[in-house]
C-alpha positions as CSV (number, residue, x, y, z in Angstrom):
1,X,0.0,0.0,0.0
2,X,2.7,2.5,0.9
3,X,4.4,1.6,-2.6
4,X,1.4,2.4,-4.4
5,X,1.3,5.7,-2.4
6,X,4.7,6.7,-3.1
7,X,4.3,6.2,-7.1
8,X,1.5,8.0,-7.2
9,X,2.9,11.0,-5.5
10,X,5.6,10.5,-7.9
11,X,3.8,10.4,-10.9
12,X,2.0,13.5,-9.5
13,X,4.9,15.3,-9.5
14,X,6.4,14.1,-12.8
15,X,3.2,15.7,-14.5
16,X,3.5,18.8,-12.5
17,X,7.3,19.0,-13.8
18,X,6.4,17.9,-17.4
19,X,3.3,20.6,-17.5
20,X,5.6,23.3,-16.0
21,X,7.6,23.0,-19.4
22,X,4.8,22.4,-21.6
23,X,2.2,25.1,-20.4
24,X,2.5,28.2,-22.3
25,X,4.0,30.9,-20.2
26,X,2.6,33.7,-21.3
27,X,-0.4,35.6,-20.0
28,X,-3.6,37.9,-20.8
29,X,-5.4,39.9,-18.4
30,X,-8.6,42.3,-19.7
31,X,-11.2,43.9,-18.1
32,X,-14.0,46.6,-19.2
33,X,-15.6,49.0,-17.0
34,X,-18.9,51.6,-18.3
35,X,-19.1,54.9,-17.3
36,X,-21.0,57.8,-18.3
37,X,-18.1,59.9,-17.6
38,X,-17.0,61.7,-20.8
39,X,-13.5,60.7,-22.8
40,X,-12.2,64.7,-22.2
41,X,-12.2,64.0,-18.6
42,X,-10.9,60.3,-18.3
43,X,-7.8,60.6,-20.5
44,X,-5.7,63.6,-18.1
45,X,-6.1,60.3,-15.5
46,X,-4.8,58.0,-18.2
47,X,-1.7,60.0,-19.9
48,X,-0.2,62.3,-16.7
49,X,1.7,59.7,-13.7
50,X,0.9,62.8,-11.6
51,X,-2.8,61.9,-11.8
52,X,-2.4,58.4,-11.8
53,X,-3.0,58.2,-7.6
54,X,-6.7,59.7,-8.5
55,X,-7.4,56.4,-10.0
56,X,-4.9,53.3,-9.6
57,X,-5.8,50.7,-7.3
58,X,-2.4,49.6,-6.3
59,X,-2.0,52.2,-3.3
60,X,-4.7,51.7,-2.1
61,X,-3.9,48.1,-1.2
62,X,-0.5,48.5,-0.3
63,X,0.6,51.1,1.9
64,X,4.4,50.1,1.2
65,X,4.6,51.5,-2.1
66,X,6.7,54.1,-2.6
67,X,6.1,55.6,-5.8
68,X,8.9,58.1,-7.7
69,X,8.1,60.1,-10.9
70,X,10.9,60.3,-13.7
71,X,11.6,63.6,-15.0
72,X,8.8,63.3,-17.6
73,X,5.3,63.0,-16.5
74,X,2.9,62.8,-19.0
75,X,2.6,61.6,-22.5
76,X,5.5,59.2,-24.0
77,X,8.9,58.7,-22.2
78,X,6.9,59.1,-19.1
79,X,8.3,56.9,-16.3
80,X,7.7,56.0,-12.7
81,X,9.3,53.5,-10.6
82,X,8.3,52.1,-7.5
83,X,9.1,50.3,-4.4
84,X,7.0,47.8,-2.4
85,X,7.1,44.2,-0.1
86,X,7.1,42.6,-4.0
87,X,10.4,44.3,-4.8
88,X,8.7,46.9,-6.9
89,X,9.1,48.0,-10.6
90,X,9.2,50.8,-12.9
91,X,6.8,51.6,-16.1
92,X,6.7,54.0,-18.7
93,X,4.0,55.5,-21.4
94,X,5.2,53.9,-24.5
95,X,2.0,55.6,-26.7
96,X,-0.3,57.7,-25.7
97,X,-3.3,59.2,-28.3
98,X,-7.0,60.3,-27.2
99,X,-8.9,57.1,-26.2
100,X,-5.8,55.2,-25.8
101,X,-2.7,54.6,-23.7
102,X,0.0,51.9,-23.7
103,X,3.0,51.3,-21.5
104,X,5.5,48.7,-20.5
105,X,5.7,47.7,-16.7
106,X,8.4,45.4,-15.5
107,X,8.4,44.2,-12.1
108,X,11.1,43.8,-10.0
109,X,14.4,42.7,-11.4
110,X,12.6,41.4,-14.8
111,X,14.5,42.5,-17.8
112,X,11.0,41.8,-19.8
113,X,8.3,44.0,-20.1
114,X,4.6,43.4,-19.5
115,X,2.9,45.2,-21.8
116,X,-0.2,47.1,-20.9
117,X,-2.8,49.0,-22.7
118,X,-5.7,51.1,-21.3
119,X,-8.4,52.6,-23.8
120,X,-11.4,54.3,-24.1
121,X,-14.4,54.1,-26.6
122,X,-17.7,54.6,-26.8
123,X,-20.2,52.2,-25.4
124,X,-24.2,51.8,-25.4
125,X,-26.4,55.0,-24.0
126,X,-24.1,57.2,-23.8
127,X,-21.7,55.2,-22.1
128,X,-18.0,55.1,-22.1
129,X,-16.1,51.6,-22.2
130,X,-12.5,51.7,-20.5
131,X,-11.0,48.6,-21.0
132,X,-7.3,47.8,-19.3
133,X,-5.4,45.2,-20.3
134,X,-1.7,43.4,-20.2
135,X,0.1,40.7,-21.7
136,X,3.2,39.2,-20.5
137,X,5.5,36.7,-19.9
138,X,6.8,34.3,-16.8
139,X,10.3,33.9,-17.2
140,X,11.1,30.7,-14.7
141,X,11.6,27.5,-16.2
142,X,8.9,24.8,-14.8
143,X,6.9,27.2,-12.0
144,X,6.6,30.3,-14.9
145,X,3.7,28.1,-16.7
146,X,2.0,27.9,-13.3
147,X,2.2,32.0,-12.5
148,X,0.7,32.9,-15.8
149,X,-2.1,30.8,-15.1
150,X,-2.4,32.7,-12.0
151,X,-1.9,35.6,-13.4
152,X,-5.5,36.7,-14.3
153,X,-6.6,35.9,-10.8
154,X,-4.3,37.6,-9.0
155,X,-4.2,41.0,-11.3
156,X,-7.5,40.7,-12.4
157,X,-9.3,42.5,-9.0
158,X,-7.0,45.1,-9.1
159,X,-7.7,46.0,-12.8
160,X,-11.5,46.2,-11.6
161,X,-11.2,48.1,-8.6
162,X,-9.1,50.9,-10.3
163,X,-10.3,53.2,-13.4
164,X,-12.8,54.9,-11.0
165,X,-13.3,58.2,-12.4
C-alpha cells in the first residue's frame, strides 16, 4: 500500500514538472468597465503619472509602495518607478493618443516587459467603455507556466477596482 502511495505522488509530481515545461508561459489579463463619464475627462487620468493616484488601485492596497516620478510625467517617455514588499518595478508610457494609452511595466528585477494597454471608446447609451489590459510573460523554467495561469486571478481585481473616475 505505501508503494502504491509513493508512485503516485511521484507520478504527481512528474506531470507537474512535465506541464511546467509544456504550459505556455505567457499571459492575458482584460477587463472593461462603463461609465458615463466623458472621454475629455478620463484621458488627463490616463496619460499624466501625476494623476495616476486619482485612480490606480495599487496604493490603495498597499501602503508600502513608494512611488517616484521620472523627469517626464505625461505623455511618451513618461516613467515611474516604484518600491514595495514585492520588490517593486518601474513603467513607462510607450504611446499615448486620445482614447488610448500603452505602456510597459516590469516588475522587480525582470528585464521583460509586461505590456499594458488602457483605452477608451464609446459604449451603449451614452456610455463610455474603458478597458485595461496586459500581456506578458513568466520567465522561470517549470513554475513560470504555473504564475501565468495565476496571473489573471491575482491582477484581475486590481484592474476592476481601479479606473474609478
Amino acid at each position: 500500500m505505501g508503494k502504491k502511495i509513493l508512485l503516485a505522488v511521484a507520478v504527481l509530481f512528474g506531470l507537474l514538472v512535465v506541464g511546467g515545461f509544456v504550459l505556455p508561459d505567457r499571459y492575458h489579463i482584460a477587463r472593461d468597465l462603463s461609465t458615463t463619464a466623458p472621454l475629455e475627462r478620463i484621458q488627463p487620468l490616463l496619460a499624466d503619472l501625476t494623476r495616476w493616484p486619482e485612480w490606480s488601485p495599487w496604493e490603495k492596497t498597499d501602503s508600502t509602495i513608494v512611488t517616484t516620478l521620472g523627469t517626464v510625467t505625461s505623455g511618451p517617455g513618461a516613467s515611474q518607478s516604484w518600491t514595495d514588499k514585492s520588490g517593486g518595478g518601474r513603467l513607462e508610457l510607450t504611446r499615448v493618443k486620445p482614447g488610448r494609452v500603452e505602456y510597459d511595466v516590469y516588475f522587480a528585477d525582470s528585464p521583460t516587459p509586461n505590456h499594458s494597454v488602457m483605452s477608451a471608446e464609446p459604449g451603449p447609451n451614452g456610455t463610455l467603455v474603458l478597458s485595461w489590459s496586459m500581456d506578458g510573460e513568466m520567465n522561470m523554467p517549470g513554475v513560470g507556466p504555473y504564475f501565468a495561469l495565476l496571473t489573471g486571478k491575482m491582477i484581475g481585481p486590481m484592474f476592476e477596482q481601479g479606473w474609478s473616475p
